[in-house]
C-alpha positions as CSV (number, residue, x, y, z in Angstrom):
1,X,0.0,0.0,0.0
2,X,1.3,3.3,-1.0
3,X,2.1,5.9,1.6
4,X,0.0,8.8,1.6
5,X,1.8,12.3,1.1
6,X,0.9,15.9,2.2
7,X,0.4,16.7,-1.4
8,X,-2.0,13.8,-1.9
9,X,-4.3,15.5,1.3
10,X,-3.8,19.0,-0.6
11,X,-4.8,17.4,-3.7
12,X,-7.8,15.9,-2.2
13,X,-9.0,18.9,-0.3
14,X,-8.2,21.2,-2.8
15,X,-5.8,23.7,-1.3
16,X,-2.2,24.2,-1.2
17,X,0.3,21.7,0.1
18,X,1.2,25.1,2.5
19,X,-2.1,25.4,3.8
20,X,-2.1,21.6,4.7
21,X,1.6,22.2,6.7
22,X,-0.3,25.1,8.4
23,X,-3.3,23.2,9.3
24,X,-1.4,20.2,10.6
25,X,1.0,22.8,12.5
26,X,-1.8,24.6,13.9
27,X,-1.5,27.7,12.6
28,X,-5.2,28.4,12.1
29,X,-4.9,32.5,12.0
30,X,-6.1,33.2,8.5
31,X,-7.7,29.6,7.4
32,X,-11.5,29.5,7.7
33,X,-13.5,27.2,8.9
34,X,-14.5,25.6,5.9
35,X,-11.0,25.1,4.5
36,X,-10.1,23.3,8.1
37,X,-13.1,21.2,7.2
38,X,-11.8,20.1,3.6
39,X,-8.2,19.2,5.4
40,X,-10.0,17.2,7.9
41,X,-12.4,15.0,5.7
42,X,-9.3,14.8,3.2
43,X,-6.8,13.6,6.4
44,X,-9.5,11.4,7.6
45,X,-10.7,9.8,3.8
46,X,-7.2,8.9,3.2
47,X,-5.8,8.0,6.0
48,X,-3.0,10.3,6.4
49,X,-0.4,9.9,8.9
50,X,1.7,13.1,9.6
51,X,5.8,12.2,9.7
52,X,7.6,13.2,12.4
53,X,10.7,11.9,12.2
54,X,10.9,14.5,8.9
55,X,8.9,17.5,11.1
56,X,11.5,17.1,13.7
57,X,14.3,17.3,11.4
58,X,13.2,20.4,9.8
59,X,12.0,22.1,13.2
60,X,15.7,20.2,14.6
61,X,12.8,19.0,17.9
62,X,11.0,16.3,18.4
63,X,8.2,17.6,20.5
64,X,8.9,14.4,22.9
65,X,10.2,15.1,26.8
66,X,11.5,12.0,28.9
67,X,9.8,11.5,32.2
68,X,12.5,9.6,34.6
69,X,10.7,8.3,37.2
70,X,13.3,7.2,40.9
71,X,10.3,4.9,41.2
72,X,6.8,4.5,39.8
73,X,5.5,2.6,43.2
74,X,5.5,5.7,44.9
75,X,1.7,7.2,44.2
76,X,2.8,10.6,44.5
77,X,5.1,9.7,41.4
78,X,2.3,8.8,39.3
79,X,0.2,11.9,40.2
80,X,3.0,14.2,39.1
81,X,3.7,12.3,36.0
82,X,0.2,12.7,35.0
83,X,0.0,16.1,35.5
84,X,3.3,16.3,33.5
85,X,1.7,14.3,30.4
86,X,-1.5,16.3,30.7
87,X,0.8,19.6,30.3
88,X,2.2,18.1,27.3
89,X,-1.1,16.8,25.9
90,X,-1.8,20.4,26.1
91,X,1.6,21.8,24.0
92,X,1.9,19.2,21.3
93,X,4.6,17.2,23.0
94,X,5.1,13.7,23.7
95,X,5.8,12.4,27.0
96,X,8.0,8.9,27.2
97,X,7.2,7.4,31.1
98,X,10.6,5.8,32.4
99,X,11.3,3.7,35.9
100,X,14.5,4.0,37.5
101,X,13.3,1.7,40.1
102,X,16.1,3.7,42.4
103,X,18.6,2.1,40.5
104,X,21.3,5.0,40.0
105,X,22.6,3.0,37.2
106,X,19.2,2.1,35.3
107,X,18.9,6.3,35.7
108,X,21.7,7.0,33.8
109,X,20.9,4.5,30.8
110,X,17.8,5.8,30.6
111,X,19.1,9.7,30.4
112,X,21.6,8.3,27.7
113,X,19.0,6.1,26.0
114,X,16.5,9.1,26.0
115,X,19.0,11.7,24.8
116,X,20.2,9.3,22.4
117,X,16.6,9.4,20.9
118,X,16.7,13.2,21.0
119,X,13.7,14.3,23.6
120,X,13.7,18.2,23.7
121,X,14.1,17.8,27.6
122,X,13.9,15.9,30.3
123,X,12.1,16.1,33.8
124,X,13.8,13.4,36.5
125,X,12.8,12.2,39.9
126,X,16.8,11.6,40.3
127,X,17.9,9.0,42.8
128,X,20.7,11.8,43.8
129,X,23.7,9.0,42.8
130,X,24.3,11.1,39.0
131,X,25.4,14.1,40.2
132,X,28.7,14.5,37.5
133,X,25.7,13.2,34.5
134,X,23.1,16.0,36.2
135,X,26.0,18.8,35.9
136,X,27.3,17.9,32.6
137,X,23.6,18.6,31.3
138,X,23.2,21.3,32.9
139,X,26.8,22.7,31.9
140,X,25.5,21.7,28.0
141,X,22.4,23.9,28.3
142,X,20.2,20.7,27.8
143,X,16.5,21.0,29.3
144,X,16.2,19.4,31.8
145,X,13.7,19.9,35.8
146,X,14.4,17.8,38.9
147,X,11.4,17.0,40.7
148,X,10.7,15.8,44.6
149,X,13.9,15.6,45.2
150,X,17.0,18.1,45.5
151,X,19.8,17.6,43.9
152,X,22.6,18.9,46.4
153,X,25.6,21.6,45.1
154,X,23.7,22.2,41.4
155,X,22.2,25.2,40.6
156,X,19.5,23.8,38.5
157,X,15.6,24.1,38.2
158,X,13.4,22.1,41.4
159,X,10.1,21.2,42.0
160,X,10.0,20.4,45.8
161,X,7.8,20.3,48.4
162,X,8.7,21.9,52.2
163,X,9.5,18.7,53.4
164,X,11.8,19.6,57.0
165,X,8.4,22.2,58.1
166,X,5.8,19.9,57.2
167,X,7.6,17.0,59.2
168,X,8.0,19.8,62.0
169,X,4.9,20.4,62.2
170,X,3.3,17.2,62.3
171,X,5.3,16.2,64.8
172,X,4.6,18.9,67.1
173,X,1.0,18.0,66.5
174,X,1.7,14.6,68.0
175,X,3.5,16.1,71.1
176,X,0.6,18.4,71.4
177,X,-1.5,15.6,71.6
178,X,0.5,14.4,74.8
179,X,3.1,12.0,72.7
180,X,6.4,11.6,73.9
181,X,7.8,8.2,72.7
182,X,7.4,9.0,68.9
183,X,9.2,6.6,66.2
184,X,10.2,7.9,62.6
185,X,10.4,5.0,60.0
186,X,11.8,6.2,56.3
187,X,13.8,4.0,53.8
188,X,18.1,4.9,53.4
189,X,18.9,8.4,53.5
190,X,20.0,8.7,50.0
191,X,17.8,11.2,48.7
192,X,17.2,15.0,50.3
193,X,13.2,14.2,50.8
194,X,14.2,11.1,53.4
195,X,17.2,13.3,55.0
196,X,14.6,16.7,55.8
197,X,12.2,14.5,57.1
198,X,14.3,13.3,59.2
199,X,15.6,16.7,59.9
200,X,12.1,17.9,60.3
201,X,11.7,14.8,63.2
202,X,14.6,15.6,65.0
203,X,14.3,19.6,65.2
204,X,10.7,18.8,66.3
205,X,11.5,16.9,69.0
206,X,14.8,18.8,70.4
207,X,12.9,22.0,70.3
208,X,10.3,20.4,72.4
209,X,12.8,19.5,75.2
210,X,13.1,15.3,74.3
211,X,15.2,13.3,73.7
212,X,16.0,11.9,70.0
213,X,17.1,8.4,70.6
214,X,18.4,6.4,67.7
215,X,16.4,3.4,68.7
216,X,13.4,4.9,67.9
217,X,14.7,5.7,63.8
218,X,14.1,3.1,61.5
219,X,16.0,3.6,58.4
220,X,15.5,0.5,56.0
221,X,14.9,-1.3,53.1
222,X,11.0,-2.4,52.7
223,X,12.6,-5.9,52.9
224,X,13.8,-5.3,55.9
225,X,11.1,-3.1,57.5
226,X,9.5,-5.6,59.2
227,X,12.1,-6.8,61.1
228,X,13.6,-3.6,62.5
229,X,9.9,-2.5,63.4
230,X,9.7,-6.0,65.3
231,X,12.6,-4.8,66.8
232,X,11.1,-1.5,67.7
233,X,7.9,-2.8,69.5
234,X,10.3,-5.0,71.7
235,X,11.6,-2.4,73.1
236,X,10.4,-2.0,77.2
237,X,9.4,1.6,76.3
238,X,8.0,1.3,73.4
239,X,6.5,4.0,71.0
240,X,3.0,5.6,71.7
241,X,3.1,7.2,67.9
242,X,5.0,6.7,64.5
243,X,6.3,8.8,61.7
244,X,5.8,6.8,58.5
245,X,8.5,8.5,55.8
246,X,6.3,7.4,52.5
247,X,3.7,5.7,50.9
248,X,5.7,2.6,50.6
249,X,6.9,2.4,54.6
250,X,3.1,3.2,55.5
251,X,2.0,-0.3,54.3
252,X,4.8,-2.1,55.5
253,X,3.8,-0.3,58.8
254,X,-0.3,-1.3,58.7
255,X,0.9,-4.9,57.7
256,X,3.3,-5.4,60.9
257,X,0.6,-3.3,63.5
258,X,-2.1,-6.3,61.5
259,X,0.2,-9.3,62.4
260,X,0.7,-7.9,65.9
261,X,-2.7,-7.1,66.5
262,X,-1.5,-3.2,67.3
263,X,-4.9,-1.0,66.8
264,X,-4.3,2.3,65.1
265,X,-5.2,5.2,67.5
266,X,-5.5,2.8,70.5
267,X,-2.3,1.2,70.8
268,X,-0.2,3.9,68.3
269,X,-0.8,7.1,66.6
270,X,0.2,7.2,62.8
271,X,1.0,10.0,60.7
272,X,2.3,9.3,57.0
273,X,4.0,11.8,54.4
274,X,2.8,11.0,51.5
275,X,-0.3,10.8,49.1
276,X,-2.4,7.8,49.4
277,X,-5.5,7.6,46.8
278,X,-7.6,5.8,49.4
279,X,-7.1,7.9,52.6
280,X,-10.7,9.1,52.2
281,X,-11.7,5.5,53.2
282,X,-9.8,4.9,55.8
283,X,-11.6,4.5,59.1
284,X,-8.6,4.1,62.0
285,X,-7.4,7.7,62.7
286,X,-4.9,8.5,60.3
287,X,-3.1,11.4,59.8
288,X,-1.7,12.1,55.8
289,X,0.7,14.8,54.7
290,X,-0.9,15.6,51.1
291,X,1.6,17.2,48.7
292,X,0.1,19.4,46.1
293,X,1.0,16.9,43.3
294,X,-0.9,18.3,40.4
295,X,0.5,21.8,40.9
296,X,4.3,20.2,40.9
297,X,3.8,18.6,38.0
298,X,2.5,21.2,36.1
299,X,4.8,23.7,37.5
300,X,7.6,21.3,36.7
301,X,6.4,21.0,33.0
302,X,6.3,24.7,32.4
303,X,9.4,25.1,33.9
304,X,10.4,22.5,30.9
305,X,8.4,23.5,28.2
306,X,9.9,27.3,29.0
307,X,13.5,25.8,29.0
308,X,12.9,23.7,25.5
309,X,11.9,27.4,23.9
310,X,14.4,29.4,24.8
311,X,13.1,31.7,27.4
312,X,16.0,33.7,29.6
313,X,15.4,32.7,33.0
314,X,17.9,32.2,36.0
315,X,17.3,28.7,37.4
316,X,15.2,28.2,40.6
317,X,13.8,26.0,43.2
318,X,10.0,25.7,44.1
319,X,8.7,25.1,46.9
320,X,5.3,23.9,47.5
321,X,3.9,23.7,51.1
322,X,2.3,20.3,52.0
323,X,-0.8,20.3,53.7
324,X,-1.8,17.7,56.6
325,X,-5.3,16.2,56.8
């Protein structure tokens, strides 16, 4: 089967071949209606397929951005990324969905792999183990937006949330409640959102007047969460309330407090940092730190999109406060 050409859609509808690269670029300032009509009905008829790989050569983009993921798992991952794609849906770009899995060396094939295919820009969750690959990109000019996490000693463009205050805060709201013997659970400190919290914790409960005692951090592998949280309901004075770091440590936490038969809000207090799509339906007394996903990721995909065309702007990081519920 032959492959159908622009000229073949302009024969069809009866207009310039021009018209039909205006039409398909959306330039729609001086076409009427009815002549965007004939274009359609002709695209549609024949089946047309625009080519990109050609439109990218002659605009030198590809209209595609690379979405690095640390890891997809993480729900508040998924939000952003979808408010990332919705951006692009939006602006004529392509969005390519990629999963480190925390894996600093899966994050650097897939910044070569993706850079090899030419994406105008990419937008990375970075597991915080790149930083020479980071630099070098930013060094080249190359778009290019970290998200959730900092990336420490780079002057480059973040999305972040106010990760130490929130953790403050919540925390005070447990000693306000009467709480001294509060736990913090997170995963290894190898990323700046883990490390605040923690910092968050600990300047919480010093400025309070108690006493931060390392038996009562958990910093672990989900693998391994269980065992260290065995450890930490052993203990003779045990905790009255827990700090879960993420989404991820949260249900490793409700599975252990089910096998023990621990009842949240009798026997411990929880708060988590992180959005969960089902905390609505939770019944036990919960406590969630919701991050305002949606705006990150948009904010994130401007902050691209501006990049990819060239506007002058000094790079910055972006704060957005979390809120508890």
């Amino acid at each position: 089967m032959e492959k159908v050409t622009m000229a073949d859609v302009a024969k069809e509808a009866g207009v310039s071949k021009s018209t039909v690269s205006q039409f398909l670029n959306k330039r729609f300032e001086y076409m009427g209606e009815k002549t965007k009509q004939k274009i359609e009905e002709a695209i549609e008829k024949l089946g047309y397929q625009p080519n990109y790989i050609a439109r990218s050569l002659k605009q030198k983009r590809t209209s595609m951005v690379g979405i690095i993921v640390a890891n997809i798992m993480h729900y508040l991952s998924t939000e952003i990324s979808r408010a990332i794609e919705d951006f692009c849906q939006d602006h004529d770009l392509h969005a390519i969905v990629c999963n480190a899995d925390d894996n600093p060396e899966k994050e650097k094939r897939y910044i070569e792999m993706l850079r090899a295919k030419q994406v105008d820009g990419l937008i990375i969750f970075p597991t915080g183990q790149n930083n020479d690959l980071y630099e070098s990109m930013i060094k080249q000019g190359y778009p290019v937006v970290f998200v959730d996490r900092r990336v420490e000693n780079l002057d480059a463009f973040s999305v972040l949330t106010d990760n130490v205050m929130s953790t403050y805060r919540a925390i005070q709201s447990l000693i306000a409640k009467g709480h001294q013997n509060i736990a913090f659970a997170v995963q290894p400190l190898t990323v700046s959102t883990r490390r605040d919290r923690l910092e968050g914790y600990k300047k919480a409960m010093i400025d309070a007047g108690l006493k931060v005692t390392d038996e009562f951090i958990i910093e672990s592998s989900i693998s391994e969460m269980q065992g260290k949280l065995e450890k930490l309901f052993s203990l003779k004075e045990r905790p009255t309330a827990l700090f879960a770091g993420n989404d991820r440590v949260f249900l490793a936490v409700v599975e252990f407090l089910k096998e023990k038969g621990l009842k949240l809000g009798k026997d411990v207090e929880l708060i988590v940092f992180d959005n969960i799509p089902f905390a609505h339906l939770v019944e036990t007394p919960i406590s969630f730190i919701v991050q305002p996903a949606s705006e990150m990721g948009r904010k994130a995909a401007e902050l691209l999109f501006d990049q990819i065309n060239k506007v002058e702007r000094e790079p910055e990081e972006f704060v957005f406060p979390s809120q508890m519920v």
